[in-house]
C-alpha positions as CSV (number, residue, x, y, z in Angstrom):
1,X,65.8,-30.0,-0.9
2,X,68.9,-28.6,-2.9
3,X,70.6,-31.3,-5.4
4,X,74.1,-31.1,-4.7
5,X,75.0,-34.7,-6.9
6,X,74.5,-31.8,-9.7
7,X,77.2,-29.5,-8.8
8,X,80.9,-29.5,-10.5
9,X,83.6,-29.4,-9.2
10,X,86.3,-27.7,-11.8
11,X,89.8,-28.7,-11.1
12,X,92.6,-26.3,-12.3
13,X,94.3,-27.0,-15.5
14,X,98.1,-26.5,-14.2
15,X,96.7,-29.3,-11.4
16,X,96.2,-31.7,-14.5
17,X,99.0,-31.0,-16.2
18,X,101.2,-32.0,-12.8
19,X,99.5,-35.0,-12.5
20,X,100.4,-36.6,-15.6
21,X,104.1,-35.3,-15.7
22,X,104.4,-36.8,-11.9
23,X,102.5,-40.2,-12.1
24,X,100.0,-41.6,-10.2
25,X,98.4,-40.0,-7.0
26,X,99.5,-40.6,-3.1
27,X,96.4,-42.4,-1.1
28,X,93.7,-40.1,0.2
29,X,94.5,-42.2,3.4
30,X,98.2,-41.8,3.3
31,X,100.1,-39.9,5.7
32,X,100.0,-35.9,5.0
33,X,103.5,-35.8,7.2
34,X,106.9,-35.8,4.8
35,X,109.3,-37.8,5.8
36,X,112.9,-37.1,6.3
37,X,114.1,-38.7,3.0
38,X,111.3,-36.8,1.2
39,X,112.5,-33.8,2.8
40,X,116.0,-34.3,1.9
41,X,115.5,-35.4,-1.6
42,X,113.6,-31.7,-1.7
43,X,115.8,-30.1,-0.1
44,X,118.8,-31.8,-2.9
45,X,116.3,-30.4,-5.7
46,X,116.8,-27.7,-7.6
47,X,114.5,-24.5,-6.9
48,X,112.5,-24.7,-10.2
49,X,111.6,-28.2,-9.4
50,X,110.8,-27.7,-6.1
51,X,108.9,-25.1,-6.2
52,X,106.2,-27.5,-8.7
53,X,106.9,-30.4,-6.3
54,X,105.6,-28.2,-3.6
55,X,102.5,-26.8,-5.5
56,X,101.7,-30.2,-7.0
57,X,101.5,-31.0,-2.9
58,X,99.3,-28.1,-1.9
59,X,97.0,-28.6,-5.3
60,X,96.4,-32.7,-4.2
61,X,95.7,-31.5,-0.7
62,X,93.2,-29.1,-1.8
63,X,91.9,-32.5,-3.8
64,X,92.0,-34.2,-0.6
65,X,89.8,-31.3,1.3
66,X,87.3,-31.4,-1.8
67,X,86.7,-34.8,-2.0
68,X,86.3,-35.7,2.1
69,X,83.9,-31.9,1.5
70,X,82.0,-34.3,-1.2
71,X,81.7,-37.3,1.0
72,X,80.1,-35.4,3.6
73,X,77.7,-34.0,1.1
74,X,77.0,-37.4,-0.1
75,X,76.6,-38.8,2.9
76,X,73.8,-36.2,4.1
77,X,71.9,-36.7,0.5
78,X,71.7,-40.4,1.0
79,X,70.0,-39.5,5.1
80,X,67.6,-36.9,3.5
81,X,66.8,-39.7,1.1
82,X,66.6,-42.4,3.5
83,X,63.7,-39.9,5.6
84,X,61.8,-39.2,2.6
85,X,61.5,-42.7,1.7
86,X,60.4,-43.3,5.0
87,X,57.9,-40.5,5.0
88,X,56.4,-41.9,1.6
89,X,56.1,-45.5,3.1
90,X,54.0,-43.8,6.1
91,X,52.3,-41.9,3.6
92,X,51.2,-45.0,1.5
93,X,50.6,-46.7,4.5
94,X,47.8,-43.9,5.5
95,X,46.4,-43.7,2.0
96,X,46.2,-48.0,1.9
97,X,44.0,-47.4,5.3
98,X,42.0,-44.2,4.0
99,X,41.3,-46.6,0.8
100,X,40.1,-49.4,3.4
101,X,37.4,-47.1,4.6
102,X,36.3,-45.9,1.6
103,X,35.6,-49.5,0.1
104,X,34.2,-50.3,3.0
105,X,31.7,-46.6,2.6
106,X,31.5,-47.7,-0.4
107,X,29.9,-51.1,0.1
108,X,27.8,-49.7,3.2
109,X,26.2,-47.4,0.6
110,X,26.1,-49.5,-2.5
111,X,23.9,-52.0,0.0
112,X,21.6,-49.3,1.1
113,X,21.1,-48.0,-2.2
114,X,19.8,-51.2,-3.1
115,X,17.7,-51.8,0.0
116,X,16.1,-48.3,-1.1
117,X,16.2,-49.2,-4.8
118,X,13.5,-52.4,-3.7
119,X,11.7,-49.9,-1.3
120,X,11.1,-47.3,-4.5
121,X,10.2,-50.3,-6.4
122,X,7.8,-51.6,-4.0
123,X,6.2,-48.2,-3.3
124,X,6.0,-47.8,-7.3
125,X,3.6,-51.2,-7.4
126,X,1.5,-49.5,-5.1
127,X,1.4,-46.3,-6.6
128,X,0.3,-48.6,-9.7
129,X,-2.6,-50.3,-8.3
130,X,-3.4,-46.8,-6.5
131,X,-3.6,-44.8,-9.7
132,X,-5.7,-48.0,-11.9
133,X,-8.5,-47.7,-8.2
134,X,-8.3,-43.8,-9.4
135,X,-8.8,-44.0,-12.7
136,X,-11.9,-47.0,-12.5
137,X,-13.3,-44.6,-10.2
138,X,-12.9,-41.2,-12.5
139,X,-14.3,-43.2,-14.8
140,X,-17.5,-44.2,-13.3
141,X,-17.8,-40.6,-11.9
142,X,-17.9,-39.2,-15.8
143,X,-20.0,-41.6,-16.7
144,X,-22.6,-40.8,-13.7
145,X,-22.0,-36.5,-14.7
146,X,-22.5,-37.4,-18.3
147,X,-26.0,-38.6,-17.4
148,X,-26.9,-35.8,-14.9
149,X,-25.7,-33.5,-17.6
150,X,-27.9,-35.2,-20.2
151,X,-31.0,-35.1,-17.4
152,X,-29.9,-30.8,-16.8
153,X,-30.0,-30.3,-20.7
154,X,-33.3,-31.7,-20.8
155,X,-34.8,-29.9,-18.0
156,X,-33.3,-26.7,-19.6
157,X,-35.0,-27.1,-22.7
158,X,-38.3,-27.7,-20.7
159,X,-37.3,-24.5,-18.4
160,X,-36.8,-22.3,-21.3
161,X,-40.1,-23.3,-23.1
162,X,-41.5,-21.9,-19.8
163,X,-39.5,-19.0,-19.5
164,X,-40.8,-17.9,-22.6
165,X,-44.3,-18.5,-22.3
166,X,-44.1,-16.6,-19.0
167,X,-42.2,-13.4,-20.9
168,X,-45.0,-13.4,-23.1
169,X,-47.4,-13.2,-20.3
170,X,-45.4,-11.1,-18.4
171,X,-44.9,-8.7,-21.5
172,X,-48.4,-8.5,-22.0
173,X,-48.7,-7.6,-18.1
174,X,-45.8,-4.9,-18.3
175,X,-48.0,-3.2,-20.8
176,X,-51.1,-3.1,-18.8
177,X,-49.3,-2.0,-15.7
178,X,-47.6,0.8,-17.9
179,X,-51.0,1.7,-19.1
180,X,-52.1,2.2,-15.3
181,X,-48.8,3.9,-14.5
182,X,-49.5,6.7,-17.4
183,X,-53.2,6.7,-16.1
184,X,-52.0,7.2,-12.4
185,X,-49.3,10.0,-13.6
186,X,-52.1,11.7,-14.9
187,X,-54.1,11.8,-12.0
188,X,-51.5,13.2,-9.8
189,X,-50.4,15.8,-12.2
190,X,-54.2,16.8,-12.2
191,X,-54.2,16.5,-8.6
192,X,-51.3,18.5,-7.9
193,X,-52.7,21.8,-10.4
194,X,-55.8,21.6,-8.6
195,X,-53.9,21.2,-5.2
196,X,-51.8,23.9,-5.8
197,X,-54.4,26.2,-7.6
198,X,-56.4,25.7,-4.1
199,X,-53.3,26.6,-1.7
200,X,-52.3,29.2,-3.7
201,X,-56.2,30.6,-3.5
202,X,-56.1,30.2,0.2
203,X,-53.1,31.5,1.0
204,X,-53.9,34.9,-0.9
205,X,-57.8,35.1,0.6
206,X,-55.6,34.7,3.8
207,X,-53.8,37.4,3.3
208,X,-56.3,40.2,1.7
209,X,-58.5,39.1,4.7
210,X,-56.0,40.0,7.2
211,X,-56.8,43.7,8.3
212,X,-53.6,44.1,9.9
213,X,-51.1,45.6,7.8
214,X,-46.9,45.5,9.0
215,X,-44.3,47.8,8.1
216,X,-41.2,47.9,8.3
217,X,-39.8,50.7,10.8
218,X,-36.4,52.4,9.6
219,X,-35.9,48.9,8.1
220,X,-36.1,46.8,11.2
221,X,-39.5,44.8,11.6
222,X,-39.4,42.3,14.7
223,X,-41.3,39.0,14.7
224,X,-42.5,37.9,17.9
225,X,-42.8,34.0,17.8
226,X,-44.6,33.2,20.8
227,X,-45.8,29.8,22.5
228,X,-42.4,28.4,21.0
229,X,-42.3,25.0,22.6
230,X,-45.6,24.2,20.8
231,X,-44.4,25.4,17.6
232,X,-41.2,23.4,17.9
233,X,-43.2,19.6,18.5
234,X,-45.5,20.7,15.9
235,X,-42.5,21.0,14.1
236,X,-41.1,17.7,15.1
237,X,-44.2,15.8,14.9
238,X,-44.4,17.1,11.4
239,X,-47.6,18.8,11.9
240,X,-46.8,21.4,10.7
241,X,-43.5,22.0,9.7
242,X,-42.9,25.6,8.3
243,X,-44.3,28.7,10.8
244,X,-44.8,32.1,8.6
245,X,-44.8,35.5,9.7
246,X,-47.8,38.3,8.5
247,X,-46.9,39.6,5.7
248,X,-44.5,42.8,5.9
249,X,-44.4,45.8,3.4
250,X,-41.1,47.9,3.1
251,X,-43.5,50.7,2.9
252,X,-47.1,52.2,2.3
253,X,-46.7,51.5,-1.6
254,X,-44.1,49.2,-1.1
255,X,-43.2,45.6,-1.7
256,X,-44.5,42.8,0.3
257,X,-42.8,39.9,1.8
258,X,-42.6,37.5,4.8
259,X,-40.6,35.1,7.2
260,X,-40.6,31.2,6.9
261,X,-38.6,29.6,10.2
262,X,-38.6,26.2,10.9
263,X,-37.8,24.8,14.0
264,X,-37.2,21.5,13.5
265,X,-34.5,22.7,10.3
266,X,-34.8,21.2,6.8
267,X,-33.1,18.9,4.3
268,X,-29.9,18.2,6.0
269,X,-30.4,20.3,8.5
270,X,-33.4,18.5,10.1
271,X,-33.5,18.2,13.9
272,X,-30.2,20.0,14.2
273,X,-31.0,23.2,12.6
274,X,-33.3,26.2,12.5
275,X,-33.7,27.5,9.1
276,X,-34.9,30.9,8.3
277,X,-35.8,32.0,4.8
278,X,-37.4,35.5,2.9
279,X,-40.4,34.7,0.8
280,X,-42.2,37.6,-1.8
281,X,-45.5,38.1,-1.5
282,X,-48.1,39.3,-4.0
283,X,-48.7,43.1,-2.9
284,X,-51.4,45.7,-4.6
285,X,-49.1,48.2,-6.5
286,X,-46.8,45.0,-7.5
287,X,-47.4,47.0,-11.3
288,X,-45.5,50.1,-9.9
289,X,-42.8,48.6,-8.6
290,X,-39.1,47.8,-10.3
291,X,-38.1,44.2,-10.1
292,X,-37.0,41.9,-9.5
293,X,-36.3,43.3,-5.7
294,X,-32.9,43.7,-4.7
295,X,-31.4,44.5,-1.7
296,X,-29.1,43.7,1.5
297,X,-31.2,42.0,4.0
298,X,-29.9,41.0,7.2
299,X,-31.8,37.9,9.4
300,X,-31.4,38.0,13.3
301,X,-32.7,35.7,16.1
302,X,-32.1,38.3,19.2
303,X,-30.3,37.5,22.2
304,X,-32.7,38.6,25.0
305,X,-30.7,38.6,28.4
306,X,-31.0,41.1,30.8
307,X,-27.6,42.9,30.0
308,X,-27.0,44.8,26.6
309,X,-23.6,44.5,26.6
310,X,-23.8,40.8,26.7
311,X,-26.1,40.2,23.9
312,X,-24.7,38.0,21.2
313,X,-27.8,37.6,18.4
314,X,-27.4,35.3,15.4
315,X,-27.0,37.3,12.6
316,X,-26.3,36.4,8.8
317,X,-27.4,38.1,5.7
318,X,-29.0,37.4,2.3
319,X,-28.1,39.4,-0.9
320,X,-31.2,39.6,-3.3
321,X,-29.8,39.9,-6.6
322,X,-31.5,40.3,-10.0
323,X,-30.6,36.8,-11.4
324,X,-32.6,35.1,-7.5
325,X,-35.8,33.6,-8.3
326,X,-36.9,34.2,-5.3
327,X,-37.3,38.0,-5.6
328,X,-38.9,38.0,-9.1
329,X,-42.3,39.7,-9.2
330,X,-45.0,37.2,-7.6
331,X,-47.7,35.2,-9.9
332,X,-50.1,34.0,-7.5
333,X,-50.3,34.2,-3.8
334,X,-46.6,34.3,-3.1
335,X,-43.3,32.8,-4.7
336,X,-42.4,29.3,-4.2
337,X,-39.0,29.9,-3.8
338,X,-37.4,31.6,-0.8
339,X,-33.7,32.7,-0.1
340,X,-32.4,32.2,3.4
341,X,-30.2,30.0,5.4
342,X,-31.2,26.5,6.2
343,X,-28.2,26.4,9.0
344,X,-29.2,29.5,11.1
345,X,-28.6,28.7,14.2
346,X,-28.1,25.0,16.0
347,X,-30.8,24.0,17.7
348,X,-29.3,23.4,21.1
349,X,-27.8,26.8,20.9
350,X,-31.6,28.5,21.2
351,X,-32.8,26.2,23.5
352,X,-31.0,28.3,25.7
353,X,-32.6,30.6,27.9
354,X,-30.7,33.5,26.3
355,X,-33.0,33.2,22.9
356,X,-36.2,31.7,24.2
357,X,-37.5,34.4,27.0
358,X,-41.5,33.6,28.7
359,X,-41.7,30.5,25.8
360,X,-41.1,33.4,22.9
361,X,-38.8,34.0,20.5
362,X,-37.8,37.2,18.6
363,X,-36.4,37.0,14.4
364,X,-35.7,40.8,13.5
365,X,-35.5,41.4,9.6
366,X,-33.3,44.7,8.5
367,X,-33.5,45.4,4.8
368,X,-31.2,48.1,3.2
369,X,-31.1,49.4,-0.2
């Protein structure tokens, strides 16, 4: 709201000046209409004068229009005073009620905080007497483990006096069954050079007795397994595990060697593949020979249906390098070691009637330079 009560009001100086040189004031009430004796006296004036009578006139009806403007001002300040007032009173009046409440909010709370206040106390006394039950009872439960732990400690130090009697009997036992395991190491390492000594006799009788000599024929020599379903249980069955071909020389002064095949497979091949290996054997002009042997050989199991065009044999191939023990020149009999493949073929794969023909098989062996 704009404060008018601080605005002046500047009256002109020439307006004062009349004022004083004319006396006092007409009535702000009095008539504004001249009467007919003013009018005359104005008219029997002379023009200087009357022309200040006249301004004097207008300048205290501008006063008039000013002060009645003022009132009217006034008067509206004083309403918009009166309404604020009013508006303040209904505003106290609110806040005197809003106040109410919140004493009365405030006592509502101030009584349940002491009805909770006695509940915390209450539940504290309990807690009290709960906590002395707890600790009455944690004591008596030490005292009853500091007993069994006493009782423990003692049957520990009894345990351990036992324990160590039994170490020194069981020492005294370690060496006697280390003195039968040395004894018994002996006996098999004894066993197996005589074992070994007698297969390796055997096997060379066997083959200086056969009178059947095999060569090999432009470099092909095929091995006819036959009665194959026997060989395979035996295999299986473990009866015999490895099946061995005669022995086959590459040529009349030649060297000698054979087939191993077994059926059943080996290592982690068993029961799902056939393994097929090359294995030297001692020949009789072994001293006129180079070796070790070397060579390309190529192993085959042949496919034997009817049609030649549909034959698919098994085929891979073994390179005997100088560096392979199992082409060095042989000691005894034949060489322990043997170079093949122990994942030929699949077994299920020559159960079919393609490579097992009248319960035989056929492994070709092709040996280059």
């Amino acid at each position: 709201m704009q404060d008018h009560s601080k605005e002046e009001f500047k009256v002109p100086k020439s307006h004062h000046n009349s004022v004083r040189s004319q006396g006092p004031l007409p009535s702000i009430n009095e008539d504004r209409q001249t009467s007919a004796h003013e009018q005359a006296s104005q008219n029997a004036l002379p023009c200087p004068l009357a022309d200040l009578y006249l301004r004097q006139q207008n300048e205290i009806n501008e006063l008039r229009g000013t002060i009645k403007h003022l009132e009217q001002r006034h008067d509206k300040h004083v309403n918009n005073f009166e309404a604020h007032i009013q508006q303040q009173e209904l505003e106290n009046s609110q806040l005197k009620d809003m106040i109410k409440r919140l004493e009365q909010s405030h006592d509502k709370h101030v009584n349940n905080l002491e009805a909770h206040i006695q509940q915390q106390k209450l539940e504290n006394s309990q807690l009290k007497d709960t906590i002395k039950h707890l600790e009455q009872h944690h004591e008596k439960h030490v005292n009853n483990l500091e007993a069994h732990i006493q009782q423990q400690k003692l049957e520990n130090s009894q345990l351990k006096d036992t324990i160590k009697c039994l170490e020194q009997r069981l020492g005294e036992h370690d060496k006697h069954v280390n003195n039968l395991e040395a004894h018994h190491q002996r006996q098999e390492i004894e066993s197996g050079i005589l074992r070994v000594s007698v297969e390796t006799y055997l096997e060379a009788l066997t083959i200086r007795m056969n009178p059947q000599e095999h060569y090999l024929s432009n470099g092909f020599y095929l091995w006819k397994i036959e009665n194959y379903e026997q060989s395979r249980q035996d295999a299986i069955s473990g009866v015999k595990t490895d099946k061995f071909s005669p022995s086959i020389c590459t040529s009349r002064y030649g060297y000698r060697l054979r087939l191993r095949i077994c059926l059943n497979g080996v290592d982690s091949g068993l029961g799902r593949n056939i393994a097929l290996f090359v294995q030297m054997v001692k020949g009789d002009y072994d001293d006129f020979l180079e070796w070790p042997f070397t060579g390309k050989i190529t192993l085959s199991i042949l496919d034997q249906s009817e049609g030649l065009a549909f034959r698919q044999h098994i085929s891979k191939t073994v390179i005997a390098t100088r560096n392979l023990l199992a082409f060095q020149k042989p000691i005894a009999g034949y060489n322990s070691a043997c170079e093949g493949h122990e994942e030929m073929a699949p077994i299920k794969d020559i159960l079919d009637p393609q490579y097992i023909k009248n319960n035989t098989m056929l492994v070709c062996i092709h040996i280059e330079p």
